[in-house]
N, C-alpha and C positions, 0 to 999 in steps of 0.2 A: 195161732199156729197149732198144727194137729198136734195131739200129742203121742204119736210114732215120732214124728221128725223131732218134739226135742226130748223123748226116752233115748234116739239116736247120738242127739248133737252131746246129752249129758252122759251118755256112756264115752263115746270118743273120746272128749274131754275130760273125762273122771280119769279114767283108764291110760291115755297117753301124756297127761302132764307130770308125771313122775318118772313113768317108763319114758328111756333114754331113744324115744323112735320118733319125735315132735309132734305137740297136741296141734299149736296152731297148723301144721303143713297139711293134719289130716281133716280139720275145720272147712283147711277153703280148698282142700279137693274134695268136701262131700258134693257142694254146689256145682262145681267143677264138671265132675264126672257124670253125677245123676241126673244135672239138670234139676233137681230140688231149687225151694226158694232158700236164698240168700237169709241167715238166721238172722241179723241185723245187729247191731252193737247192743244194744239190751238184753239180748240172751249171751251175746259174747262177756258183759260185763258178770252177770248172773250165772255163769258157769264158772268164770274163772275165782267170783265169789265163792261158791260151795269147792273148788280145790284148794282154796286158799284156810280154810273152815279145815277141812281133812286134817293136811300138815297140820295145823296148827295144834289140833287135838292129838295127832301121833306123837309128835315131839314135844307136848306139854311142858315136859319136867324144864328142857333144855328154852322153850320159849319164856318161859314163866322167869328163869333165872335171866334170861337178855331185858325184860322186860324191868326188874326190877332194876340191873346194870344200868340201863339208860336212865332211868330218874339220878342216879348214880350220875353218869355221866355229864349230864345236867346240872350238873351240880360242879365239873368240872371233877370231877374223882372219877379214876379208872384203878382199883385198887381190889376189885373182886373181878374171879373167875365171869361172873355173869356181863359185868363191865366192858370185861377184854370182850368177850363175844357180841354185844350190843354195835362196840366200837369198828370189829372186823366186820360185823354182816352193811354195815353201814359203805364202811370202804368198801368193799366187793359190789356195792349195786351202786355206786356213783356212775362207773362208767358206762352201764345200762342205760340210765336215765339219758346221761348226755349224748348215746350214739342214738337213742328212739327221739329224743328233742329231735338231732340234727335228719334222722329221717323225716320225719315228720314235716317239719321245714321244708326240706326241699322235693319234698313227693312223689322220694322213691320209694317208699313202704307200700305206694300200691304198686308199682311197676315190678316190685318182687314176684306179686304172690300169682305167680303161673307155674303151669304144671312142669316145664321144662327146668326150674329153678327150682321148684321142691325137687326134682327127681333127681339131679346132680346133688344139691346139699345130702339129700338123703344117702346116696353112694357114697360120697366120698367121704362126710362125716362119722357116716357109717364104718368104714375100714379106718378112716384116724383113732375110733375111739378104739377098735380091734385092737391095732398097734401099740395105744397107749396100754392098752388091758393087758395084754400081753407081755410088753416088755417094763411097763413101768415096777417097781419095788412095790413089797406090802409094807415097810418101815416104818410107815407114819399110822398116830390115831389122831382122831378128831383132838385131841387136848394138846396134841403138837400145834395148831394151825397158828399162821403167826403174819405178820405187817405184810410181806413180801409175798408170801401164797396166796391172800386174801386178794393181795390187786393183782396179782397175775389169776386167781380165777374167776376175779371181777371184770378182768378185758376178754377172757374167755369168753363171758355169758353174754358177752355183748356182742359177738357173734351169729347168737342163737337169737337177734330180731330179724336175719334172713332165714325167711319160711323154710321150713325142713329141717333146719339143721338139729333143732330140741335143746331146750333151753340146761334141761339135766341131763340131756347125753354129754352137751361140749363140758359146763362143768364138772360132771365125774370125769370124763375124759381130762381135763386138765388138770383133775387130783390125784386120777392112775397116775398119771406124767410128773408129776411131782412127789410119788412115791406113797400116797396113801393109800390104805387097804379098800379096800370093794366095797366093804360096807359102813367104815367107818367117810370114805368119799364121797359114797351117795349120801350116806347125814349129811354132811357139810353143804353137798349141795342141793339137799331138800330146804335145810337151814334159810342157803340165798334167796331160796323160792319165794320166801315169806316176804321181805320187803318189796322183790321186784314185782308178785301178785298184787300187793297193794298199789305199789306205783302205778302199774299199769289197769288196775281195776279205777283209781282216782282220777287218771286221766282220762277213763274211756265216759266213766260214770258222770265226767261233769258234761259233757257232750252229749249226754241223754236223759238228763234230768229233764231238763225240759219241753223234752218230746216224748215223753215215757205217758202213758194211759194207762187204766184202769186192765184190761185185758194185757199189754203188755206187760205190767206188775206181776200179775197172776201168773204167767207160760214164764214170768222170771225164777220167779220162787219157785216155782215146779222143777224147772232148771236146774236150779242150784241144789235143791235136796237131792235130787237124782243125779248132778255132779259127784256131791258131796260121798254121797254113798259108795258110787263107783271109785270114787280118785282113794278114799279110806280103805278101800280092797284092794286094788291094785297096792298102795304104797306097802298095807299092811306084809303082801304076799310077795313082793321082788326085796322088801330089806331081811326076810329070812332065806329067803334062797340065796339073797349076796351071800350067806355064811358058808355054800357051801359049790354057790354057783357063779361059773365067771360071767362078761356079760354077751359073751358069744352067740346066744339065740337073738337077742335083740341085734346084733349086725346081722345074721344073716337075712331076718326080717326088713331090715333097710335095706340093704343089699337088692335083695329079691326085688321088694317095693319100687324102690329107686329105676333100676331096669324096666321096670313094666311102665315106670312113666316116662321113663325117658324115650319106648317105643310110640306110648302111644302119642306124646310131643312131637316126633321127629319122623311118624309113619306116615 
């Protein structure tokens, strides 16, 4: 693969998996619209490798403490801070796993991904999250988070397996709704990120193991640094503007989007 198209596919991808505007919707409208080749599941699993690398380095401190929790919890003790958090990001991506099983299965996960279904999620998810930004309370920090939030933004995110919608728009959006602050919300749902990227990198990656070559290796890894890099800028630059910024430009960027696909679907 040239290496324009995946400087292309790892910026999109770096850049829109944290911002709340969906990475995958913009994935499969590149091919979509430009008529480019289809990236194939080996770059898709190797992008979402290097966004999943990013988070995990921004939030360090916070992964580092989940990590040790779960040996913890393994042990059947939930009795530290890092425990409880191991235990909720765990609850929160079940229902993930089991709505992408059940697509999967039944083989609507490709009947989704048209441009007339990104262009509505993208609208209409878009003004939900508005609404919730808007109207929802700043009362909660990330150290509030507890059993009953963690599965109600755990059925949220399972949502965001229909293209468009963004996996960390619906989640912030369902922790505005629940009354957390801006930034302490996108934590929490940067946090989810971590297991469902893996879930969803394990799954794709055993599907391509064994059609993966020498040349596809290589436009992998290229992939993923230049995910990595990008998804580490973008997260680095939206969790300080949450401090001072709602998330208003990102709808009207959906907004906008949304409209222009839903013309050119329907024209």
């Amino acid at each position: 693969m040239a290496f324009t198209q995946l400087l292309i596919l790892a910026l999109i991808q770096g850049v829109t998996e944290f911002l709340p505007i969906s990475s995958s919707g913009h994935l499969i409208l590149l091919p979509n619209l430009t008529g480019m080749q289809d990236q194939g599941q080996v770059i898709d699993v190797a992008v979402h490798v290097g966004t999943l690398l990013a988070v995990i380095l921004y939030f360090r401190a916070d992964v580092k403490d989940a990590a040790k929790g779960t040996l913890r919890l393994m042990t059947g003790r939930m009795d530290t801070p890092g425990a409880r958090l191991a235990f909720l990001l765990l609850v929160a991506t079940i229902p993930v796993i089991l709505f992408g099983l059940a697509l999967k299965l039944s083989g609507l996960d490709d009947m989704l991904r048209s441009t007339a279904v990104i262009g509505w999620t993208m609208l209409v998810f878009g003004l939900v999250l508005y609404w919730a930004d808007m109207k929802g309370s700043q009362d909660k920090a990330d150290s509030d988070w507890n059993l009953r939030d963690a599965i109600i933004m755990g059925l949220w995110q399972a949502v965001a397996l229909i293209p468009g919608t963004s996996r960390s728009g619906i989640t912030i959006t369902a922790a505005r709704h629940l009354g957390y602050n801006r930034h302490d919300g996108a934590k929490l749902a940067m946090l989810m990120s971590i297991p469902t990227i893996m879930a969803s990198a394990a799954l794709l990656g055993a599907e391509v193991i064994a059609t993966a070559d020498a040349q596809a290796a290589r436009d992998g890894a290229i992939a993923a640094a230049l995910a990595f890099l990008s998804a580490l800028g973008a997260l680095w630059l939206m969790m300080r503007l949450l401090r001072s910024v709602s998330f208003t430009p990102y709808v009207i960027y959906r907004v906008i989007l949304g409209l222009i696909l839903l013309w050119i679907a329907y024209a």
